[in-house]
matplotlib code that plots the C-alpha trace (Angstrom):
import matplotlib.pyplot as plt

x = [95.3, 92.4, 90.0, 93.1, 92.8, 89.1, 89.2, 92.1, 93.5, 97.0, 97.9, 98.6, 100.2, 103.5, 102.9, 100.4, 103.9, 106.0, 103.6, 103.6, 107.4, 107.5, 105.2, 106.6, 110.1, 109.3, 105.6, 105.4, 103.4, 105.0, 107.4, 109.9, 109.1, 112.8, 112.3, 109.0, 110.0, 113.0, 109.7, 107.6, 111.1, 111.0, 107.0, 108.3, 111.3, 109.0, 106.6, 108.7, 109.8, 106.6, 105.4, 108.1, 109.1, 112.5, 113.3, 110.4, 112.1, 111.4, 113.8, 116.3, 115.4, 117.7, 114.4, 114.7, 118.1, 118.0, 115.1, 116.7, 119.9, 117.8, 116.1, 119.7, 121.7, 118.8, 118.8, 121.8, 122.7, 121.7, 118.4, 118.0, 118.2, 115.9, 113.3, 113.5, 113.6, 110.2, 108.5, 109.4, 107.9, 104.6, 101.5, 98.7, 97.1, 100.0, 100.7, 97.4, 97.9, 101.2, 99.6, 96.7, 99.1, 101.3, 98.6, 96.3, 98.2, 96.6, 96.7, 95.0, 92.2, 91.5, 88.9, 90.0, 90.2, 87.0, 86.8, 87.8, 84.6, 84.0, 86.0, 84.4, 85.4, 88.3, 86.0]
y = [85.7, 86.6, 83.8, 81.3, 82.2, 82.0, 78.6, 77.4, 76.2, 77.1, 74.6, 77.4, 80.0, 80.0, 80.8, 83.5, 84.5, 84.6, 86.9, 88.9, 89.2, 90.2, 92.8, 94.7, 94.2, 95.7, 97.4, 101.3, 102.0, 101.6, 104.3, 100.8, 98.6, 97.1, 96.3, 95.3, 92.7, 91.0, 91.5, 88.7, 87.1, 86.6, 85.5, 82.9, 81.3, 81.0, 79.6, 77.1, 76.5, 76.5, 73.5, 71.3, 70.9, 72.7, 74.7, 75.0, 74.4, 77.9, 79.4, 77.3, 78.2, 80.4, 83.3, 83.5, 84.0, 86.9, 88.3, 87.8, 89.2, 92.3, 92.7, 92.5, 95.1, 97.6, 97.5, 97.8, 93.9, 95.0, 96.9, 93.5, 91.2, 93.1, 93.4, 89.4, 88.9, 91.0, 88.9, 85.9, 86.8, 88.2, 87.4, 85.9, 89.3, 91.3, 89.9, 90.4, 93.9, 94.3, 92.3, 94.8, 97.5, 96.2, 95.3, 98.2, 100.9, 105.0, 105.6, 102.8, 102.9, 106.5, 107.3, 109.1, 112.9, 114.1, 115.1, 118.7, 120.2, 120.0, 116.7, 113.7, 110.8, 108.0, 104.3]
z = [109.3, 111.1, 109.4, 110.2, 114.0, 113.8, 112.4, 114.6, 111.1, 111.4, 108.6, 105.8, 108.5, 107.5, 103.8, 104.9, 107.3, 104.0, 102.4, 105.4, 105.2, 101.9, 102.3, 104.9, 102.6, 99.6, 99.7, 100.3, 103.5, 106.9, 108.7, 109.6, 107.1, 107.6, 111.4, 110.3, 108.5, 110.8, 113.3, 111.1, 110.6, 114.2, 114.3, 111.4, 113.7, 116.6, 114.7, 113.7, 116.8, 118.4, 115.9, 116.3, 112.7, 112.6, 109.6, 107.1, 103.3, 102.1, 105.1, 103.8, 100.2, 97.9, 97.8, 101.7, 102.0, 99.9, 101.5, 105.2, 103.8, 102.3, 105.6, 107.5, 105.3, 105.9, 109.5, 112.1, 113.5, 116.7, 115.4, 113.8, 116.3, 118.8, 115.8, 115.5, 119.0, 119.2, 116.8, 118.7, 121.7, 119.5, 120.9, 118.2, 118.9, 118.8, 114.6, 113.8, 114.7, 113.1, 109.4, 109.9, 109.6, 106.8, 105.0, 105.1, 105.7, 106.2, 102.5, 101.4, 103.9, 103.5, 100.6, 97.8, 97.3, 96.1, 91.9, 90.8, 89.6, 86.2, 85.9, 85.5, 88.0, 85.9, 85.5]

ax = plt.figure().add_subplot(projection="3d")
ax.plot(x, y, z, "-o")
ax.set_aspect("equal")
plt.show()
């Protein structure tokens, strides 16, 4: 995401969006990873609409629908609405921030627990 905004090549962004979704779906890590999710829901719609191209074929696509419906039976529908509703009105800056955190969440960033003495470190 951050090399796409570097570039100003937006061409890829919604598949890099997708990911992004699915992530914050189904990966361990974040304390809302429901809300999360209907929040890059939200950053998806916008995008669309921001583009002009309407709905992108994988929103309509059987995968999305199960994902969006996954998302929605998590979450209240008013929980979910103001979650999709934030992600609209996400700033560029403001995604980044929330990919960062889906993506590399505490316990992946932090190094690992030193060795036991006396116990050789796995390859």
């Amino acid at each position: 995401m951050r090399l796409q905004r570097q570039t100003g090549n937006y061409g890829h962004l919604i598949g890099t969006i997708v990911g992004l979704l699915r992530q914050a779906t189904y990966a361990p890590g974040p304390s809302q990873p429901a809300a999360d999710a209907a929040r890059a829901l939200g950053v998806l719609m916008a995008w669309e609409d921001t583009t002009g191209v309407g709905t992108t074929p994988w929103m309509t696509s059987e995968p999305a629908r199960k994902l969006v419906d996954h998302i929605r039976q998590q979450l209240e529908p008013e929980v979910f609405a103001q979650a999709v509703a934030e992600g609209q009105r996400m700033t560029m800056g403001e995604f980044l921030t929330l990919a960062e955190r889906l993506t590399a969440p505490e316990w992946r960033a932090a190094p690992p627990p030193p060795a036991p003495p006396g116990r050789p470190m796995p390859p």
